[in-house]
Backbone as CSV, one residue per row, in Angstrom:
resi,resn,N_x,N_y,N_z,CA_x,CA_y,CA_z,C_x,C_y,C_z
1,UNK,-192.736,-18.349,-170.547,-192.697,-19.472,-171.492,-193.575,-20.609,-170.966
2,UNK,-194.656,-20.915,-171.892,-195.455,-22.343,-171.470,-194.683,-23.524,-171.695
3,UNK,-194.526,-24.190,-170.328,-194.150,-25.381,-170.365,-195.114,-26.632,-170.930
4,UNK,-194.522,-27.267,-171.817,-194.757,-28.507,-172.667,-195.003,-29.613,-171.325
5,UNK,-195.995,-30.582,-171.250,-196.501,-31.450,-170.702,-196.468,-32.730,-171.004
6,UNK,-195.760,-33.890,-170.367,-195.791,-35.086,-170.689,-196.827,-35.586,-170.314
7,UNK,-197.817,-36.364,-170.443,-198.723,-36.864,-170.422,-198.606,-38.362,-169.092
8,UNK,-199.249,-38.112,-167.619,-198.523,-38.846,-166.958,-199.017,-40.755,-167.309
9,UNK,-200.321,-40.574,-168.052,-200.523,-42.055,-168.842,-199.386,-42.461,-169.393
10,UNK,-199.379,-41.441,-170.713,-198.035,-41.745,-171.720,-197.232,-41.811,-171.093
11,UNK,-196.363,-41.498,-169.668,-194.946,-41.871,-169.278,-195.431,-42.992,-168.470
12,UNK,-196.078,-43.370,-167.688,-196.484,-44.916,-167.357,-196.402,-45.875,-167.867
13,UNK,-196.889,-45.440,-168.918,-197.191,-46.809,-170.076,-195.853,-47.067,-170.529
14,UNK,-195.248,-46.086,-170.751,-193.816,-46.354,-171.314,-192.796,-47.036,-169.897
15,UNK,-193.349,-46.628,-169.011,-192.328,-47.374,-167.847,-192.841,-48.738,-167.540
16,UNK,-193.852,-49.402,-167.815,-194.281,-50.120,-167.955,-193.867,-51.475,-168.780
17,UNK,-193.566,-50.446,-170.087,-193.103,-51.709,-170.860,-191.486,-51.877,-170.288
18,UNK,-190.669,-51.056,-170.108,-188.976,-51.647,-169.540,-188.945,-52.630,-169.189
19,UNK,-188.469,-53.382,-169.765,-188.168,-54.626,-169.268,-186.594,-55.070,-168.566
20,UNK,-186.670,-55.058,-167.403,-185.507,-55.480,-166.432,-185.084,-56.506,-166.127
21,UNK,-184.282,-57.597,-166.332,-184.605,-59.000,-166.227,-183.753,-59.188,-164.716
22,UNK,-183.736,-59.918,-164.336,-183.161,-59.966,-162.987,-181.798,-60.409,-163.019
23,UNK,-181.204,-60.977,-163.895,-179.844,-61.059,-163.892,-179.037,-59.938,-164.178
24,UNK,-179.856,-59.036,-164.793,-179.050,-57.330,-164.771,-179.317,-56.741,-163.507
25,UNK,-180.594,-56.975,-163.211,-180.202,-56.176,-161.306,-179.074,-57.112,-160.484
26,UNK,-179.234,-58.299,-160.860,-177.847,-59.344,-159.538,-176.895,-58.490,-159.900
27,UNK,-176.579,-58.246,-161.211,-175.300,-57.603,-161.629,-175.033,-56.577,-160.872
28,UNK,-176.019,-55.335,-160.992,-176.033,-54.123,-160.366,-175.723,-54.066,-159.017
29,UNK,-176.373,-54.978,-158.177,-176.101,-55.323,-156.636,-175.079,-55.533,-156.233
30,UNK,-174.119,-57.157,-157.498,-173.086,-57.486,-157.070,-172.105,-56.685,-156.863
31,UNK,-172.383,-56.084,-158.546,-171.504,-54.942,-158.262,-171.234,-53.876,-157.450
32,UNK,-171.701,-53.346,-156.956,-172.242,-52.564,-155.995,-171.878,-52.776,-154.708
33,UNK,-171.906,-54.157,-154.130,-171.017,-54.722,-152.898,-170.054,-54.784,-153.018
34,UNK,-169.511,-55.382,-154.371,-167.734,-55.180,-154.244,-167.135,-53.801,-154.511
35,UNK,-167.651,-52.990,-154.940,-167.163,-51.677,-154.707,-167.241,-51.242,-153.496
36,UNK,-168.457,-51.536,-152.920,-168.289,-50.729,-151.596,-167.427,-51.519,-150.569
37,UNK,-166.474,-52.994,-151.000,-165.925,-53.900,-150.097,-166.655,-54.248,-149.260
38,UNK,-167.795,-54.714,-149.439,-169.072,-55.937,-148.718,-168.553,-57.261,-149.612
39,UNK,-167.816,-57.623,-149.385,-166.965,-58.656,-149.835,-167.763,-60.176,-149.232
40,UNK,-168.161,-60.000,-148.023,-168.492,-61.087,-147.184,-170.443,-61.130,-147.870
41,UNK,-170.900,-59.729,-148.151,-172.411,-59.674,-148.324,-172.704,-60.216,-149.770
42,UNK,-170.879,-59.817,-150.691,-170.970,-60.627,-152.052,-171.334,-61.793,-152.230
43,UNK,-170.405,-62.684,-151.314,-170.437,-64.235,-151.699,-171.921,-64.938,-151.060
44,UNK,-172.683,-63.979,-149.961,-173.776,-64.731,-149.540,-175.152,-63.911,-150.714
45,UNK,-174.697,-63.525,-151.507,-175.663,-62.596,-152.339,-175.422,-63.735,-153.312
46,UNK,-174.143,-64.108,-154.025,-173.864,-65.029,-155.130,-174.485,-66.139,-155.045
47,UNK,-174.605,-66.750,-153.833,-175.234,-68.602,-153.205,-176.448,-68.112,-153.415
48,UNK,-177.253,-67.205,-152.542,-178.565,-66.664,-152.025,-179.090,-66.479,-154.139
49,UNK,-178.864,-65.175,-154.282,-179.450,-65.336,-156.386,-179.380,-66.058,-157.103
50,UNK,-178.153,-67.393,-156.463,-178.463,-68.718,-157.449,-177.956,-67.946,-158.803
51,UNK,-177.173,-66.951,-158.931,-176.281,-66.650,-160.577,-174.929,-66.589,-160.378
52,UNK,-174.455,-66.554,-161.412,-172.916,-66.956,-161.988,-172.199,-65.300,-161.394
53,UNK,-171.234,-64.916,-160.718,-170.983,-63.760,-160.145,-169.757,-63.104,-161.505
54,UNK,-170.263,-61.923,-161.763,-169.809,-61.523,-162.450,-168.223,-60.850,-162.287
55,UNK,-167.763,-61.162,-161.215,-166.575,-60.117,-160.651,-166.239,-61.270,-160.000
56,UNK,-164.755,-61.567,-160.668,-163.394,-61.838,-159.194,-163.202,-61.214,-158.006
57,UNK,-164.344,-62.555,-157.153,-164.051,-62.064,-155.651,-162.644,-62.055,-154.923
58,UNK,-162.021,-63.283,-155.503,-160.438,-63.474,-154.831,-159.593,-62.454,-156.121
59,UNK,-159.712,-61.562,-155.554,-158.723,-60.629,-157.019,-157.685,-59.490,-156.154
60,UNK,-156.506,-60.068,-156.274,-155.697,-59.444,-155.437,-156.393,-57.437,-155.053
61,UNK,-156.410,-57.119,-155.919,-156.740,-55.654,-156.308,-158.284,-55.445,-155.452
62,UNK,-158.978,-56.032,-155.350,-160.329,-56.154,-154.299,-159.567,-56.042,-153.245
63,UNK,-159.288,-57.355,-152.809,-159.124,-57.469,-151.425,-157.728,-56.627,-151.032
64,UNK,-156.821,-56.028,-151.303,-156.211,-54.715,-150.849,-156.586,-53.310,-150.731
65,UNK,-157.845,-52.998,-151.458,-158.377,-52.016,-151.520,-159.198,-52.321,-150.350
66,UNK,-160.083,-53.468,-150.153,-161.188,-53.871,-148.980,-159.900,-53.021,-147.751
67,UNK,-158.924,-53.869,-147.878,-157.819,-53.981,-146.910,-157.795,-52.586,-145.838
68,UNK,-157.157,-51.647,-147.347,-156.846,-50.000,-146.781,-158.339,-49.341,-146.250
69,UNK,-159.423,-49.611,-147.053,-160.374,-48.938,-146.316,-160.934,-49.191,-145.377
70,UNK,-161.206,-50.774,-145.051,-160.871,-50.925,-143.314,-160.192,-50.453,-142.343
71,UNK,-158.845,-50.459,-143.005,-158.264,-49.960,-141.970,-158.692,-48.530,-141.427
72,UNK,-158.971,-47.410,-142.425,-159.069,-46.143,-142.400,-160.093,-46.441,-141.512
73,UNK,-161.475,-47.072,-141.734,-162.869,-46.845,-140.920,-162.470,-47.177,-139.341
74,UNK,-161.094,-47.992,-139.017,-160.887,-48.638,-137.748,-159.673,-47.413,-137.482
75,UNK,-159.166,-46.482,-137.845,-158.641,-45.553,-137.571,-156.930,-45.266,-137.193
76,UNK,-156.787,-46.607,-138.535,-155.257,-47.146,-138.342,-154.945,-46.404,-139.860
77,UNK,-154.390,-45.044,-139.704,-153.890,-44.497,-140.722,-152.317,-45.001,-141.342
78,UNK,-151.844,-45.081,-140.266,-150.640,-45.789,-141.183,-150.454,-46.549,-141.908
79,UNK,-151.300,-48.098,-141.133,-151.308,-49.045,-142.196,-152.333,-48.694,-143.624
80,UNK,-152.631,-48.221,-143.054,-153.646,-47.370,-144.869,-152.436,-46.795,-145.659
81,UNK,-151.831,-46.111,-145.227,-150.373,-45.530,-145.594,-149.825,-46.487,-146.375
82,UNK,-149.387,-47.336,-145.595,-148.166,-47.826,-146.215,-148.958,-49.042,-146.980
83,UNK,-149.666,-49.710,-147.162,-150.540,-50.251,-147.938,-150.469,-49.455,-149.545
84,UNK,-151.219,-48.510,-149.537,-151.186,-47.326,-150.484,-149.821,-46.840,-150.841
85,UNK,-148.866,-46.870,-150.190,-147.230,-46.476,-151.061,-146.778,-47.681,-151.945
86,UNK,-147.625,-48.879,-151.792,-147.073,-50.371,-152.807,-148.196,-50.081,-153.508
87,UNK,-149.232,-50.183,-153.312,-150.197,-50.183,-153.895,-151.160,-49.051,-154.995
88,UNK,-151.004,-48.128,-154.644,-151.719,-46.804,-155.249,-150.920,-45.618,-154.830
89,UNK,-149.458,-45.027,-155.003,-149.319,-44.292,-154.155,-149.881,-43.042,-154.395
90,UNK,-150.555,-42.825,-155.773,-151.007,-41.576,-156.078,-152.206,-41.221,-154.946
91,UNK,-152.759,-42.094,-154.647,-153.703,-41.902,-154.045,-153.727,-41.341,-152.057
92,UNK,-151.981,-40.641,-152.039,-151.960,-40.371,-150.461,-152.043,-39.156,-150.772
93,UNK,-151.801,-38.247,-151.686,-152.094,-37.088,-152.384,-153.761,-36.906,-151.999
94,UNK,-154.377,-37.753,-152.170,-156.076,-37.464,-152.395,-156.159,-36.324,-150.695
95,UNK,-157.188,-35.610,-151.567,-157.050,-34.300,-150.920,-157.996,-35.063,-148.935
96,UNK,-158.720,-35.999,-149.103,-159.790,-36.326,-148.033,-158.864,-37.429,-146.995
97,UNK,-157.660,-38.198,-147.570,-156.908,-38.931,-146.938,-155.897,-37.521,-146.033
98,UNK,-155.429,-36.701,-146.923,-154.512,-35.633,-146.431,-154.970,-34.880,-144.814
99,UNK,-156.360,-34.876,-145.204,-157.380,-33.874,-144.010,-157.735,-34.566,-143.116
100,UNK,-157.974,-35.690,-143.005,-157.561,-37.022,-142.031,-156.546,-37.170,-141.312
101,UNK,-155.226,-37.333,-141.988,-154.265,-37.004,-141.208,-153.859,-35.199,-140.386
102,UNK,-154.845,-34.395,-141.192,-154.248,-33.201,-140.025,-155.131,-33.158,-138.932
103,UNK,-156.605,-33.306,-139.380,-157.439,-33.882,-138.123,-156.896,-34.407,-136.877
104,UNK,-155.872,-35.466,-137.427,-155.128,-37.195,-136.172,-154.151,-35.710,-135.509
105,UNK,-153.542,-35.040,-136.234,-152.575,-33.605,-135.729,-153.559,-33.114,-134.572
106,UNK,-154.183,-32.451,-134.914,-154.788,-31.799,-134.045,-155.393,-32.564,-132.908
107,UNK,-155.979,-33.735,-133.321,-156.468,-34.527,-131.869,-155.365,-35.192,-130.928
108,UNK,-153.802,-35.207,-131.422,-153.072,-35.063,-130.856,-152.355,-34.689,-130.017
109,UNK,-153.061,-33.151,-130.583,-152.630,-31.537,-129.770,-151.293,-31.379,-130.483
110,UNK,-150.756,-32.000,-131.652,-149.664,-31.233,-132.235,-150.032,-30.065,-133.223
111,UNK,-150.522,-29.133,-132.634,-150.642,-28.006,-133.279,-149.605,-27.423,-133.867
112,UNK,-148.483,-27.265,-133.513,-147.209,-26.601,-134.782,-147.167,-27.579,-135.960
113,UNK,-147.431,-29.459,-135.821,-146.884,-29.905,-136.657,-148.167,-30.006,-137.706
114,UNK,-149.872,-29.707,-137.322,-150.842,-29.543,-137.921,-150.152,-28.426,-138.661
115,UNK,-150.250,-27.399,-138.253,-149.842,-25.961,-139.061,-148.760,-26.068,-140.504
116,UNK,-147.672,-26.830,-139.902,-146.852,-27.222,-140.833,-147.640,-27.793,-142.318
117,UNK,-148.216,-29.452,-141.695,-148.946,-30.048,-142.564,-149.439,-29.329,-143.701
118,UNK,-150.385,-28.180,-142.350,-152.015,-27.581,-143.797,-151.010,-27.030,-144.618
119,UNK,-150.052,-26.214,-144.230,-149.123,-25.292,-144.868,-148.432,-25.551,-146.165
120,UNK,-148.505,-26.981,-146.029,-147.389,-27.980,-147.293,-148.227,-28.674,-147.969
121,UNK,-149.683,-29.026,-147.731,-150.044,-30.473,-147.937,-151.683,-30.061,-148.039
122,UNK,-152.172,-28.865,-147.328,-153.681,-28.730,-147.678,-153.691,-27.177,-148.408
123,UNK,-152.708,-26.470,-148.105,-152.978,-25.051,-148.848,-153.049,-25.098,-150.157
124,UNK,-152.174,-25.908,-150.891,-152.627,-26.094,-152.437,-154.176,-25.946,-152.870
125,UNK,-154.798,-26.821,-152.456,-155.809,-27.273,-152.298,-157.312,-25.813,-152.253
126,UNK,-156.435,-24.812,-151.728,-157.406,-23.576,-151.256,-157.928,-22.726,-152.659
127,UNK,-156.969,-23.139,-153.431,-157.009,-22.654,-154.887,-158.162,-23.106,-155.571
128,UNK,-158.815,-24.187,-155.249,-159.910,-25.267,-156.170,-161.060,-25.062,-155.147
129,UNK,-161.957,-24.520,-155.697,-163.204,-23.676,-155.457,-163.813,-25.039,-154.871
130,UNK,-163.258,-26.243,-155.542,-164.370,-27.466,-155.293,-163.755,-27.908,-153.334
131,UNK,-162.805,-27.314,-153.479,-162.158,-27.826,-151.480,-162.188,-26.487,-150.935
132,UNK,-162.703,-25.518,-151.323,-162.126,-24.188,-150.565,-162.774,-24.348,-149.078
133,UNK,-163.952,-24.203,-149.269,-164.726,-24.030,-148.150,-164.290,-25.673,-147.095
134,UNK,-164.176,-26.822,-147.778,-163.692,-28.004,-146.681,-162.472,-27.487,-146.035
135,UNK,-161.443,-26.804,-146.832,-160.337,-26.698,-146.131,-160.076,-25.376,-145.064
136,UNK,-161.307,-24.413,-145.551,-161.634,-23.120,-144.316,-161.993,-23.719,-143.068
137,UNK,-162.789,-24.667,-142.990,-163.350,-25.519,-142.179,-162.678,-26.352,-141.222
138,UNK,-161.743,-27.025,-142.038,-161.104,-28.227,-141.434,-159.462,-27.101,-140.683
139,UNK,-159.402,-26.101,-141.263,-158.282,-25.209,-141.087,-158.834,-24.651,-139.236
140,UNK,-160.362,-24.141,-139.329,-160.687,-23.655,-138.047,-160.447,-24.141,-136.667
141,UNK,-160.149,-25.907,-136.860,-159.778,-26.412,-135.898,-158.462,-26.016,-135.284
142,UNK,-157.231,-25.166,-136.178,-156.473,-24.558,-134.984,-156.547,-23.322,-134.185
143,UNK,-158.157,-22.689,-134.618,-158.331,-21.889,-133.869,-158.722,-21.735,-132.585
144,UNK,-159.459,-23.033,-132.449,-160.476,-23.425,-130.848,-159.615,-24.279,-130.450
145,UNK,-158.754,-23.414,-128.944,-158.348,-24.110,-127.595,-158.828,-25.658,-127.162
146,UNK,-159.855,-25.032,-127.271,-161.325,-26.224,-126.726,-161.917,-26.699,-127.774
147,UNK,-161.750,-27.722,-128.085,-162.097,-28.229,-129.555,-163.788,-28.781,-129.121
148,UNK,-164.391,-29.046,-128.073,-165.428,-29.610,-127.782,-166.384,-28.565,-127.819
149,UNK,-166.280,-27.206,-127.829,-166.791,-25.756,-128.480,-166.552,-25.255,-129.533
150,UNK,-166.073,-26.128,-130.674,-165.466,-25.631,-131.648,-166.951,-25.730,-133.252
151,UNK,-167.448,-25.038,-133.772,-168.664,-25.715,-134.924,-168.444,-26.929,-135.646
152,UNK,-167.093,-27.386,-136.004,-166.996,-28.625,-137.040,-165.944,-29.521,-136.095
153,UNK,-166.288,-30.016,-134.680,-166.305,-30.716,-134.347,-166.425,-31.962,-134.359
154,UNK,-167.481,-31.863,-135.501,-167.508,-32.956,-136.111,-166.532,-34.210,-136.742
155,UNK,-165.729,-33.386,-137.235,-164.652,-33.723,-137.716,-163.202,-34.700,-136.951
156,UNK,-163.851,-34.601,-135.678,-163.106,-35.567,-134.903,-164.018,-36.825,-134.625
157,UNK,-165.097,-36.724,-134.843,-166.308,-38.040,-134.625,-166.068,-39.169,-135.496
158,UNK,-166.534,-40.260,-135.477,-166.601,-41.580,-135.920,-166.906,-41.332,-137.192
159,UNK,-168.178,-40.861,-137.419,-168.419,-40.368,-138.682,-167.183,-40.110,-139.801
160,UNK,-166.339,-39.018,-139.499,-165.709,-38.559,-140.594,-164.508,-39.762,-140.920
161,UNK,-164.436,-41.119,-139.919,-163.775,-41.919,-140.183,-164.031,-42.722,-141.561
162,UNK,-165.588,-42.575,-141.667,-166.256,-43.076,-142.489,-166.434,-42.844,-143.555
163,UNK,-166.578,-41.662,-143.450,-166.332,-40.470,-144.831,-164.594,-40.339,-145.385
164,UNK,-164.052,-40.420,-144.574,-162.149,-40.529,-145.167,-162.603,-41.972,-146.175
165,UNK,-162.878,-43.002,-145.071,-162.797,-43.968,-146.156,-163.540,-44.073,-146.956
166,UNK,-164.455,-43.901,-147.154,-165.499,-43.802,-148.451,-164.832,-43.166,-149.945
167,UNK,-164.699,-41.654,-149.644,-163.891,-41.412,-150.535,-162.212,-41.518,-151.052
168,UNK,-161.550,-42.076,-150.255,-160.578,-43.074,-150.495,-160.735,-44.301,-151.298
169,UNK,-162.240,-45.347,-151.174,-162.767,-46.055,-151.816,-162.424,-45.485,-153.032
170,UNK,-163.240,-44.206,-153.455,-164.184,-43.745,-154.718,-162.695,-43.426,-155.223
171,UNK,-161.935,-43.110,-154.424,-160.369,-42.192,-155.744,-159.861,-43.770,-155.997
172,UNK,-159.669,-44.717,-155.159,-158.661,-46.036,-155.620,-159.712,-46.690,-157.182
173,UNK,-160.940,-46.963,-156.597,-162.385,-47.473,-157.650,-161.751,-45.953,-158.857
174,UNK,-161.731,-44.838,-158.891,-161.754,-44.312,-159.720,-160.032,-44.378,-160.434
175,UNK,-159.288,-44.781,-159.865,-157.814,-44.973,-160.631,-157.628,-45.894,-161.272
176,UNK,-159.164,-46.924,-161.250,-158.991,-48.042,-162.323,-160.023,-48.087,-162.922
177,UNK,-160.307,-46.784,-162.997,-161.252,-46.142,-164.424,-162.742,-46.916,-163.957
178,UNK,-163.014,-47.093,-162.949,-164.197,-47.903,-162.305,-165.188,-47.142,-160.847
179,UNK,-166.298,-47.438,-160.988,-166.917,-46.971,-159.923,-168.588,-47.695,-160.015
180,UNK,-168.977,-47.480,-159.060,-170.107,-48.776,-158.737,-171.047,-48.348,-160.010
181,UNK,-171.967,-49.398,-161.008,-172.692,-48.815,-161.794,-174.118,-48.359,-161.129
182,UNK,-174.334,-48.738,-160.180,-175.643,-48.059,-159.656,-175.407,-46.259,-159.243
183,UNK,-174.414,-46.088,-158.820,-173.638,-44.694,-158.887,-174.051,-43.723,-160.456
184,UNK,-173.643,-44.651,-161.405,-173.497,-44.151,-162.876,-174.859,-43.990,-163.186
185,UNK,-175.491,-45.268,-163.045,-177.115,-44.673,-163.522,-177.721,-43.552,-162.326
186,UNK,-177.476,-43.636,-160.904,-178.315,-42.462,-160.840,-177.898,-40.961,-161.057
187,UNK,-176.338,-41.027,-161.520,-175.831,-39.578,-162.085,-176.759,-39.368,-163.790
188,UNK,-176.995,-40.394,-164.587,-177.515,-40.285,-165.488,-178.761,-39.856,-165.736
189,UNK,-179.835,-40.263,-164.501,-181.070,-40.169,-164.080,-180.973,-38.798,-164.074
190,UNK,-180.223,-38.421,-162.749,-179.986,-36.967,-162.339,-179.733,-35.944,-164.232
191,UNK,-178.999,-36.185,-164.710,-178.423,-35.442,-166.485,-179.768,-35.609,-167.038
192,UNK,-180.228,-36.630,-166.805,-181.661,-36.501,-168.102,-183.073,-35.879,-167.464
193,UNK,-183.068,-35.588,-166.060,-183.725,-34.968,-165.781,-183.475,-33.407,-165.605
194,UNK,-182.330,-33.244,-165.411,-182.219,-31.993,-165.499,-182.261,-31.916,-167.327
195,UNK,-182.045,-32.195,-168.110,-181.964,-31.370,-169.636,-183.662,-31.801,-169.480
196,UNK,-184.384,-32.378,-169.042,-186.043,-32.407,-169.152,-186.534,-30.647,-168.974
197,UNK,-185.794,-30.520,-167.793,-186.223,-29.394,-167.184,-185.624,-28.198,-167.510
198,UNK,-184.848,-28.345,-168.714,-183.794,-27.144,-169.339,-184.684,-26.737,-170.604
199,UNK,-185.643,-28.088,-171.013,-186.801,-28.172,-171.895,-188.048,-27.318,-171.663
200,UNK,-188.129,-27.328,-170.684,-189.456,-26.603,-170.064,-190.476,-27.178,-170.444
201,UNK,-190.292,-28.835,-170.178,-190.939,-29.924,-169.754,-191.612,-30.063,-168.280
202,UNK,-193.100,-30.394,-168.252,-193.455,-31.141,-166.944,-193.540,-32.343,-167.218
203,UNK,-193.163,-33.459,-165.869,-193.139,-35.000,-166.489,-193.240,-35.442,-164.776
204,UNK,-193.776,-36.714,-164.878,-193.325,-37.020,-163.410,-191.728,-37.493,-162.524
205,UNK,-191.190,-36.797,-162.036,-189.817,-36.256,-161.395,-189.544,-36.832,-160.164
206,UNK,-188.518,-37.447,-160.392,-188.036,-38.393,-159.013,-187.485,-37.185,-158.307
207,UNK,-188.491,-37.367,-157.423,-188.096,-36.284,-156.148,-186.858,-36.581,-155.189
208,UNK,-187.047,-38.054,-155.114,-186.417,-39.054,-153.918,-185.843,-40.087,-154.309
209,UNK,-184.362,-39.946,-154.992,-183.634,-41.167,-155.253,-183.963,-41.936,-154.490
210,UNK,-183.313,-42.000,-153.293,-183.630,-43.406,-152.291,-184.913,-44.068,-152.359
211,UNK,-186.042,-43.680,-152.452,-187.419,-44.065,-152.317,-188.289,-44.148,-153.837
212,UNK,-187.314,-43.604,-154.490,-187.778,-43.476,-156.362,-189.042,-42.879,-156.025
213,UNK,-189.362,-42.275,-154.876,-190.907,-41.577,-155.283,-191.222,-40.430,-156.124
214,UNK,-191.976,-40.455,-157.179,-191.832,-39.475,-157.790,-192.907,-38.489,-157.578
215,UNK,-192.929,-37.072,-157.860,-193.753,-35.740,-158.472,-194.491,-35.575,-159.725
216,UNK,-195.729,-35.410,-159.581,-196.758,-35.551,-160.699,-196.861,-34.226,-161.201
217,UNK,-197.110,-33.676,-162.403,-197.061,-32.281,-162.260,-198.971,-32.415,-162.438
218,UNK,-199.301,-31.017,-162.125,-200.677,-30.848,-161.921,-201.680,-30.755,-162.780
219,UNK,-202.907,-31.319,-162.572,-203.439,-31.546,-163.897,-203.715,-30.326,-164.605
């Protein structure tokens, strides 16, 4: 099948005219810090753009959410806990808070009470194609004695402190039907380029979210 050709003038010209005004990017930014709880990078972003901030910085519901995911990145699971039983309790269920705590099991060395845990609290979970393979993974850690020879080692590093809380962020942001809009447009980017390419369209193709650099197709 010959693929149909966008013309890379004709898509220039058309990106060209978009007009972006800058009080919709402050928006995008602001927003964007208070989701990710840059709470402190908000208010010097609000003075610094000289615009009207679109989001209640003092909003009880911010700053408890800031609250729990600090804590998680500083590696104080309880108080994330019990924060989250007043606050969200649906959210101790979330499958990435659960694997966190069997992780803290195992770096413990309570291996019977890890076992227990996965047994009650992550095996559900083995059923949904979308965790299978995290929870094969995160399960292997009661196999290695020596956890410092173990492949997903990882999983005890700083890093995955980071990653618990992140997506802890994204389930609390997503229980109030919310999530950063710079998130939303580049899932949208991502949908309209793929049905481009379901077209058997060439066009120039953001190769590189982060860098927006795009792919020319050939003359």
């Amino acid at each position: 099948m010959m693929k149909m050709v966008i013309d890379t003038e004709d898509w220039e010209e058309e990106m060209n005219t978009a007009q972006i005004v800058k009080p919709y990017m402050d928006r995008i930014v602001m927003d964007y810090l208070v989701s990710e709880g840059k709470l402190e990078a908000a208010h010097v972003f609000t003075e610094e753009s000289l615009t009207q901030a679109q989001i209640q910085l003092v909003d009880e519901r911010i700053t408890q959410r800031v609250a729990i995911v600090e804590a998680i990145k500083a590696g104080d699971l309880n108080f994330a806990k019990e924060e989250l039983s007043a606050f969200k309790p649906e959210i101790l269920r979330n499958f990435h808070l659960l694997k966190q705590q069997f992780i803290e099991l195992i770096r413990e060395e309570r291996h019977s009470d890890a076992f227990d845990f996965a047994q009650l609290h992550l095996k559900p979970f083995h059923e949904d194609m979308a965790f299978l393979k995290q929870v094969e993974e995160v399960m292997s850690l009661l196999v290695f004695e020596n956890i410092s020879t173990c492949p997903v080692k990882d999983f005890l590093g700083e890093s995955q402190w980071l990653k618990t809380a992140s997506e802890v962020n994204a389930a609390i942001l997503s229980s109030f039907g919310k999530g950063p809009k710079l998130q939303r447009l580049l899932k949208k980017l991502t949908l309209n380029q793929k049905q481009l390419d379901e077209r058997a369209y060439e066009y120039p193709r953001m190769s590189d979210m982060s860098t927006g650099e795009l792919i020319y197709p050939e003359e």
